[in-house]
C-alpha positions in Angstrom: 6.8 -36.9 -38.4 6.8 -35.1 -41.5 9.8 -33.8 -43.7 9.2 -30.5 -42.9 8.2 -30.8 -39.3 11.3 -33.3 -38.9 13.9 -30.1 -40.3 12.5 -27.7 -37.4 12.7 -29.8 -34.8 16.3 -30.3 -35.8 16.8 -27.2 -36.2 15.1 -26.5 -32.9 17.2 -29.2 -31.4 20.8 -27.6 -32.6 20.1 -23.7 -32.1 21.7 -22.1 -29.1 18.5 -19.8 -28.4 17.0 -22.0 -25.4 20.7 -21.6 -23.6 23.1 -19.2 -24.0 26.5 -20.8 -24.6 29.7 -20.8 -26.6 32.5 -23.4 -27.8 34.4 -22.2 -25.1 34.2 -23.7 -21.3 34.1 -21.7 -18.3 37.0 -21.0 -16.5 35.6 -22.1 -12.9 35.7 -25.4 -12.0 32.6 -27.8 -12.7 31.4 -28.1 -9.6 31.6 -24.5 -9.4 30.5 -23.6 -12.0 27.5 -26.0 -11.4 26.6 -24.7 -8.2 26.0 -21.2 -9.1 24.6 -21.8 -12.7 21.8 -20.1 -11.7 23.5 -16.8 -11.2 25.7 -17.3 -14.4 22.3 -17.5 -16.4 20.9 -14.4 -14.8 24.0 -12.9 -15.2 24.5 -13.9 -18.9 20.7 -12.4 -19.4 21.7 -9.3 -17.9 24.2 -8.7 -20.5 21.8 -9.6 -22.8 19.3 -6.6 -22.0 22.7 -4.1 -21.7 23.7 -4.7 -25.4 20.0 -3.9 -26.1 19.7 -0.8 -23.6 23.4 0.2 -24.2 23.5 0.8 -20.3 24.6 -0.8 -17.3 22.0 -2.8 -15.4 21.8 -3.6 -11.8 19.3 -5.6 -9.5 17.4 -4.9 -6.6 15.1 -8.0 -5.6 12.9 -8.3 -2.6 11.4 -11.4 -2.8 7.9 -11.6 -2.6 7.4 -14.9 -0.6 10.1 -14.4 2.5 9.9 -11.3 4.7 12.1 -9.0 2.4 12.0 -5.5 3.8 14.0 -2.0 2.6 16.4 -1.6 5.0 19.2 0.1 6.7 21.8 -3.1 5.3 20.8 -2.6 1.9 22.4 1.2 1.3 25.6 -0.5 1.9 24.4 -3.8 -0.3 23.2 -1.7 -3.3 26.0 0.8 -3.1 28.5 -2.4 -3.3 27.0 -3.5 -6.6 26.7 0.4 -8.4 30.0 2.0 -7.2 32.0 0.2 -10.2 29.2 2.8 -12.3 29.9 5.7 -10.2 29.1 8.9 -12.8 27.3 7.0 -15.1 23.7 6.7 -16.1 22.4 3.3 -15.5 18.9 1.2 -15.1 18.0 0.0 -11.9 15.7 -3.3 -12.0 13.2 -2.9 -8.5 11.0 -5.3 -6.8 9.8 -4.5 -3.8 6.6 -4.5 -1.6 8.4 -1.5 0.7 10.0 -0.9 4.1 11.8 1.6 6.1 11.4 5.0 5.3 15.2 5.7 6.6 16.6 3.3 4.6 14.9 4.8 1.7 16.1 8.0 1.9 20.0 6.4 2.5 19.4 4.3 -0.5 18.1 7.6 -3.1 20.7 9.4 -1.3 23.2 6.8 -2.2 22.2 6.5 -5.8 22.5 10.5 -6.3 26.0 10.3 -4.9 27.6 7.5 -6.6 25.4 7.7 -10.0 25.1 10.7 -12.7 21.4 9.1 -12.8 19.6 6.4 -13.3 16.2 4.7 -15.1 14.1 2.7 -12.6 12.7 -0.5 -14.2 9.4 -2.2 -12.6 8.7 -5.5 -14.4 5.8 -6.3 -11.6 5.9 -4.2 -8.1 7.7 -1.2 -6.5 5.8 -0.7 -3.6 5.4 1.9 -0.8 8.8 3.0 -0.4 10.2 1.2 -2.9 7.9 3.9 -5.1 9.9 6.4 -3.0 12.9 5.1 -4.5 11.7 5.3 -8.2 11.1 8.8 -7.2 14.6 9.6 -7.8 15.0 8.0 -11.1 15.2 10.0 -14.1 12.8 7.8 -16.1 10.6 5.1 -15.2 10.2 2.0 -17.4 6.4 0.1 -16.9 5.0 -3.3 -18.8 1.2 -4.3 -18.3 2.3 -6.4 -14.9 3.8 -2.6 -13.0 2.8 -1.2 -10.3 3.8 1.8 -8.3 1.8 2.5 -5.2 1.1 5.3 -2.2 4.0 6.0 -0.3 2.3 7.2 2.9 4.3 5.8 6.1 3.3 4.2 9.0 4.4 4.0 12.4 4.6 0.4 13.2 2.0 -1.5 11.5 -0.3 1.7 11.8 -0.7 4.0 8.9 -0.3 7.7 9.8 -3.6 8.1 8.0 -5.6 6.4 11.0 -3.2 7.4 13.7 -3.9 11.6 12.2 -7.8 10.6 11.8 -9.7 12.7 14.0 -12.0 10.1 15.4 -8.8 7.7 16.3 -7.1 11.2 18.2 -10.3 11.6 19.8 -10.6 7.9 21.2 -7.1 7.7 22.4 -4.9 8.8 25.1 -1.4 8.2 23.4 -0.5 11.5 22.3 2.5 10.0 21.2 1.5 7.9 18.2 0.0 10.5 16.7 2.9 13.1 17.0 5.3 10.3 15.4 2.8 9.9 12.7 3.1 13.6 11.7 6.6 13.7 12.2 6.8 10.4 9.8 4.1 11.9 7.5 6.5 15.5 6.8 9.6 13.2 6.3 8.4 11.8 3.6 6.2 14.3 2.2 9.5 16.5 1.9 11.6 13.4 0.8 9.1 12.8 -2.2 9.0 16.7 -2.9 12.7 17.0 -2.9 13.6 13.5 -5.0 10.8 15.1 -7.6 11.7 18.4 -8.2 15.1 17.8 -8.6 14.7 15.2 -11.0 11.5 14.4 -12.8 9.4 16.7 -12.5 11.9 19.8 -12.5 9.8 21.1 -15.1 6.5 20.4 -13.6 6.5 22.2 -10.7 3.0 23.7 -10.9 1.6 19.7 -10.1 4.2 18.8 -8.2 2.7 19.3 -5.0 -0.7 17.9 -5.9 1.2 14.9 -7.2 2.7 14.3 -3.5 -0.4 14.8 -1.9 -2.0 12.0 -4.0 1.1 9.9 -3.5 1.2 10.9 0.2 -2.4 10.8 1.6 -5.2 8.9 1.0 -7.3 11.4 -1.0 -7.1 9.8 -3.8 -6.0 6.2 -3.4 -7.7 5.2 -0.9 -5.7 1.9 0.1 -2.0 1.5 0.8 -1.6 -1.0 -1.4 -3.8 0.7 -4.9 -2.4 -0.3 -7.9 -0.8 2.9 -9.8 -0.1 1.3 -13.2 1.5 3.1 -15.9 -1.5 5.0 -17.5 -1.9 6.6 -13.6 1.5 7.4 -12.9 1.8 9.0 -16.3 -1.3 11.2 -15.2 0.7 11.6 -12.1 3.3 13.6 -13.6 5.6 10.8 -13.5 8.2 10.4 -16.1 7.3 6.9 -17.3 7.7 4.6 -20.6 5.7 2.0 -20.8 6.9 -1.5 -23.0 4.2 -3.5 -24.5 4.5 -6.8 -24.0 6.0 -7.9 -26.9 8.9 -5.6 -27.1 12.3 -7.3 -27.0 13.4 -5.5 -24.4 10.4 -6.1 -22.7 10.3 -9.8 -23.1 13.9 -10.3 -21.7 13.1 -7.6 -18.5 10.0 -10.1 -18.0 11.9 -13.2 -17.9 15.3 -12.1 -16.3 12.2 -10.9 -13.1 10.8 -14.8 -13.6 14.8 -15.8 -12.8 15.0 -13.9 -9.6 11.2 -14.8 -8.5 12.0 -18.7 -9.1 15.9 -18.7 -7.5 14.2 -16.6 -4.6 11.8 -19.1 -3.4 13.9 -22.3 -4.8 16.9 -21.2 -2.8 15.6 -19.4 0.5 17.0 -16.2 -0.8 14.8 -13.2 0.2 17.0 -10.3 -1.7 19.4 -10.4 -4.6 21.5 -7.0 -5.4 23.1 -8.5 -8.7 24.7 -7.0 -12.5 26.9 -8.5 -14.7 29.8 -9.5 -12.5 29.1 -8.7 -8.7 26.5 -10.8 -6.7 24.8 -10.2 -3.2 23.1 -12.9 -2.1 20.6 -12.4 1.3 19.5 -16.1 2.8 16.3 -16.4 4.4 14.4 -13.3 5.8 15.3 -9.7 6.1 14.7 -8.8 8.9 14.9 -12.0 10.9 11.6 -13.0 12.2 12.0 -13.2 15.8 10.6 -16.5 17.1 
């Protein structure tokens, strides 16, 4: 190896960058502090992104590989880990594929309450109703990997865009599917109006309604799972800043989501609600599968 190659690699060797650390041992036992080093790390990275951002940040993770669904539990979860922020402005990190619509609305509900507002981060997917809850958010931050998607319900595994369509009505005798999907199809349609034009798009009220029906139906997107990436959300009317990927910030939201995604499916845990010095940990699936 030559001289020069020889001095980085030491250099390499003895910087700090790789793992953040400090002269000074933790406090918690080894074992302990061995056990949850995983959290510490994630929690150490957090901090990181605050002293860029200058704001708290907290973290809602639904793992992609378990069954990891928005639900009624996690209003009290999430509230647990934002009530030591209550009246200030913070940035909420969201990953989710979606779930109930009831939950949703306790959880934007929650977040008005508790918060004087906040910026929803997506470093890959806010799905369904978890694109409900960026609704509420003042701001919306997007990288290259983000996606928002339609946020029409479904009753069961049914979307109320079959159980309205005329043909389906016409073929079946249960009256009763279709009325819930109406009912389920104006709750959130006046959920997403509501969240909207009291925060984001206050002054954009001429689109606003378009910009639900778009979200809403499927007019426009015409799969529950379309990809709304930053460009379309923006032409949404949706208050978005997107971060190239090799913004600092950027880089850090990237791999702090990478942390979560690998402790997820290393440790069984399907949902994290996590900031810099309060943890909620879910094992295994939420909901339950039932066997």
């Amino acid at each position: 190896m030559s001289g020069k190659k020889t001095e980085k690699w030491r250099q390499k060797l003895n910087s700090d960058e790789s793992w953040p650390r400090s002269e000074t041992l933790s406090s918690h036992s080894p074992l302990f502090f061995a056990e949850n080093k995983d959290r510490f790390l994630r929690q150490l990275l957090i901090r990181d992104i605050q002293r860029l951002t200058g704001r708290p940040l907290v973290v809602y993770f639904s793992s992609p590989f378990l069954n990891a669904k928005i639900r009624s539990e996690d209003i009290r979860r999430l509230s647990e880990v934002i009530s030591p922020f209550q009246g200030q402005n913070i940035d909420i990190l969201i990953e989710t594929d979606g779930g109930e619509t009831d939950a949703a609305e306790g959880i934007t509900s929650a977040l008005k309450e508790i918060l004087a507002g906040f910026r929803a981060i997506v470093a890959l997917r806010a799905k369904s109703n978890g694109t409900l809850v960026c609704l509420a958010a003042d701001e919306i931050l997007m990288g290259a990997t983000s996606e928002l998607g339609p946020i029409e319900p479904a009753v069961g595994p049914i979307p109320v865009s079959i159980l309205s369509h005329k043909e389906y009505r016409e073929k079946t005798n249960d009256i009763r599917l279709s009325i819930a999907a109406d009912f389920a199809q104006k709750q959130t349609d006046a959920l997403a109006e509501s969240l909207l034009r009291d925060g984001m798009m206050s002054n954009k009220q001429e689109m606003l309604r378009d910009t639900v029906r778009k979200l809403c139906t499927r007019d426009d997107f015409k799969s529950h799972g379309s990809v709304i990436n930053h460009r379309e959300a923006k032409r949404l009317g949706l208050n978005v800043t997107y971060l190239p990927p090799d913004e600092e910030l950027w880089k850090k939201i990237s791999l702090l989501h990478c942390l979560y995604s690998f402790d997820s499916d290393a440790r069984g845990a399907s949902k994290f609600f996590e900031q810099e010095t309060y943890s909620v940990v879910v094992q295994g699936d939420d909901p339950p599968l039932s066997k």
